[in-house]
Backbone as CSV, one residue per row, in Angstrom:
resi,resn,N_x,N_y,N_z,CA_x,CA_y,CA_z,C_x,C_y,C_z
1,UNK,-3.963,28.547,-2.724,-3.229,29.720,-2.323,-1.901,29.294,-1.705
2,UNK,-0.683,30.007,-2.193,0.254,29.178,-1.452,0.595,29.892,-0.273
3,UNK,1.395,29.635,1.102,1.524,30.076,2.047,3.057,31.218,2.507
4,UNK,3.561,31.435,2.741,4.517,32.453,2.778,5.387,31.213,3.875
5,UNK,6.882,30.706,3.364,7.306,29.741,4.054,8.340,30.595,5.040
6,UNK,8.061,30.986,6.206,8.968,31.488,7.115,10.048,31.037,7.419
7,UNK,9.961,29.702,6.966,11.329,28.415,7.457,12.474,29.178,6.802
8,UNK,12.247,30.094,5.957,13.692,30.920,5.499,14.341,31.658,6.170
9,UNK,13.415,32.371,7.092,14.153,33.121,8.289,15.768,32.386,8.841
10,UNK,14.898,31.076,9.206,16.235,30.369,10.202,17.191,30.088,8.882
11,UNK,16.823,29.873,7.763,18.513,29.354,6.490,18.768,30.627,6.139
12,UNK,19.062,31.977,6.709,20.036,32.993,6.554,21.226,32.706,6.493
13,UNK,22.320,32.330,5.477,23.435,32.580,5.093,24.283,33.634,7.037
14,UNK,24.822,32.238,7.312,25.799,33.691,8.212,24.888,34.168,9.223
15,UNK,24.078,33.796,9.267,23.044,34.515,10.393,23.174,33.692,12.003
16,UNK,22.686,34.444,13.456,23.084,33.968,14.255,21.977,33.092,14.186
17,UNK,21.956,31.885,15.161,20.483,31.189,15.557,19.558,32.435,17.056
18,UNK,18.153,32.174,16.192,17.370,32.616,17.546,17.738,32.572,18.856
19,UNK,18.012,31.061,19.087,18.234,30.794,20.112,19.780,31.324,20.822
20,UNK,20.915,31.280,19.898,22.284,31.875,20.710,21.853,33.083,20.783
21,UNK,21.182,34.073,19.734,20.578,35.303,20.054,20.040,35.691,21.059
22,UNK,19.054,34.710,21.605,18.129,34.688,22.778,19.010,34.778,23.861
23,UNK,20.012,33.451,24.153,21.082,33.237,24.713,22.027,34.291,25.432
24,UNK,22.157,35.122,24.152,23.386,36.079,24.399,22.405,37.340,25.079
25,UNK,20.834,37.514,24.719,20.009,38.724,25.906,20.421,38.190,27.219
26,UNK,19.829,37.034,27.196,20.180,36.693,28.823,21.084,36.623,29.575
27,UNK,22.366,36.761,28.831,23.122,36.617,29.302,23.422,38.135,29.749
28,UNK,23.133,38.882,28.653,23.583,40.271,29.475,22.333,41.099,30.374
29,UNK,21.294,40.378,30.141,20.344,40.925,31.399,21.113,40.184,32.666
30,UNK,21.605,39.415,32.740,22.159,38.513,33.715,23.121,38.888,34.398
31,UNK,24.277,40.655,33.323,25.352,40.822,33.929,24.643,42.074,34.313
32,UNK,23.313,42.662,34.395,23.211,44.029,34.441,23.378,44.746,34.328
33,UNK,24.151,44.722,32.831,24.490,46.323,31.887,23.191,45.994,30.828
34,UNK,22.946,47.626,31.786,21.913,47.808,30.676,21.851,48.194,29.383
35,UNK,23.412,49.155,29.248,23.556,49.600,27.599,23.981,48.393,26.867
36,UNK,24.819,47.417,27.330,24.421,46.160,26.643,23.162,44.989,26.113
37,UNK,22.525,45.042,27.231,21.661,44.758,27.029,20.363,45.173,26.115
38,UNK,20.134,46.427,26.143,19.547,47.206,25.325,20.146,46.700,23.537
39,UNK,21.382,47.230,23.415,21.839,46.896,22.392,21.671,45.442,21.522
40,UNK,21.424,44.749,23.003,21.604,43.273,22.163,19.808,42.907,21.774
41,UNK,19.348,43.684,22.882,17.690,42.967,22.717,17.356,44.061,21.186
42,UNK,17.539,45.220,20.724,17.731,45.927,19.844,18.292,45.565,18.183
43,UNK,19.690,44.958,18.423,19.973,44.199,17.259,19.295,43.124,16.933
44,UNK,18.934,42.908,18.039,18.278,40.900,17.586,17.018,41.584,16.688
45,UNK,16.378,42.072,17.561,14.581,42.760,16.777,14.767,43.249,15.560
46,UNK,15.988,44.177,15.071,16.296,44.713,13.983,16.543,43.384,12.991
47,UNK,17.870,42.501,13.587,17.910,41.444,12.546,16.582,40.613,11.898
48,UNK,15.444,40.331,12.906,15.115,39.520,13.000,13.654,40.164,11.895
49,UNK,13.851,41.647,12.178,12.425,42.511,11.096,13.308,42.671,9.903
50,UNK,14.315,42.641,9.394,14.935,42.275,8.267,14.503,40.883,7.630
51,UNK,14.954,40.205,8.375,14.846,38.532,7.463,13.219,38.482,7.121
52,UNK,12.718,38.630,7.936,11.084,38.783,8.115,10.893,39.132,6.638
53,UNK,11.412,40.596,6.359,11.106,41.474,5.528,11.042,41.027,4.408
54,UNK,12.713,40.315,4.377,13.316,39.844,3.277,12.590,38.326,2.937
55,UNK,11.850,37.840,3.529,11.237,36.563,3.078,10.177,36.740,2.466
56,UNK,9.647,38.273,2.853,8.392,38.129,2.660,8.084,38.868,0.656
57,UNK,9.414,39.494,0.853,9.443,40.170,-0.548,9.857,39.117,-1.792
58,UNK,10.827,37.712,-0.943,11.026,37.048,-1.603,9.876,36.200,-2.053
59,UNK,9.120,35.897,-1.602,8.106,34.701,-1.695,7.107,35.832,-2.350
60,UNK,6.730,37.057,-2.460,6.091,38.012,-3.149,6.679,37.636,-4.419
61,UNK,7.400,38.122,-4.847,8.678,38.207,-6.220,8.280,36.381,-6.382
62,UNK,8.247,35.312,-5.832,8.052,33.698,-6.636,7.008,34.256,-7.161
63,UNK,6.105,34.514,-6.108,4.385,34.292,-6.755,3.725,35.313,-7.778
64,UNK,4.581,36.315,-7.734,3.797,37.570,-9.149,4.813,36.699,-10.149
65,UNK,6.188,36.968,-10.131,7.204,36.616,-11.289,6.840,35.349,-11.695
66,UNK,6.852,34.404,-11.326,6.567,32.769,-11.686,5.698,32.913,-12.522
67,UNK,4.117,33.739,-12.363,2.934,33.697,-13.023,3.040,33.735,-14.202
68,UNK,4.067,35.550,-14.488,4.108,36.172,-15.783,4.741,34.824,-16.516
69,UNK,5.863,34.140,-16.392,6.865,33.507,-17.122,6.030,32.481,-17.573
């Protein structure tokens, strides 16, 4: 059975790293704006259920498509 390789998440084309992501929450929990903060802990979760998404449809699409061919 093959496994679903998540390691694609982090080789997003253009994408921030987790970690400056992480980085940049703390930093604005740190200045205590909260509409910033909100926003940033918000985009990250959104980006981060995208790539998710998108890996998972990709590695779907190897393993049906590969078969047929």
């Amino acid at each position: 059975m093959r496994m679903l390789d998540l390691t694609a998440l982090l080789k997003t084309p253009g994408s921030e790293t987790s970690l400056s992501a992480h980085r940049r929450i703390v930093s604005t929990l740190q200045s205590r704006n909260e509409t910033t903060a909100i926003y940033a802990m918000r985009s990250h979760i959104q980006r981060r259920r995208e790539q998710a998404t998108d890996a998972v449809r990709r590695a779907f699409a190897e393993m049906y498509v590969s078969r047929v061919q």
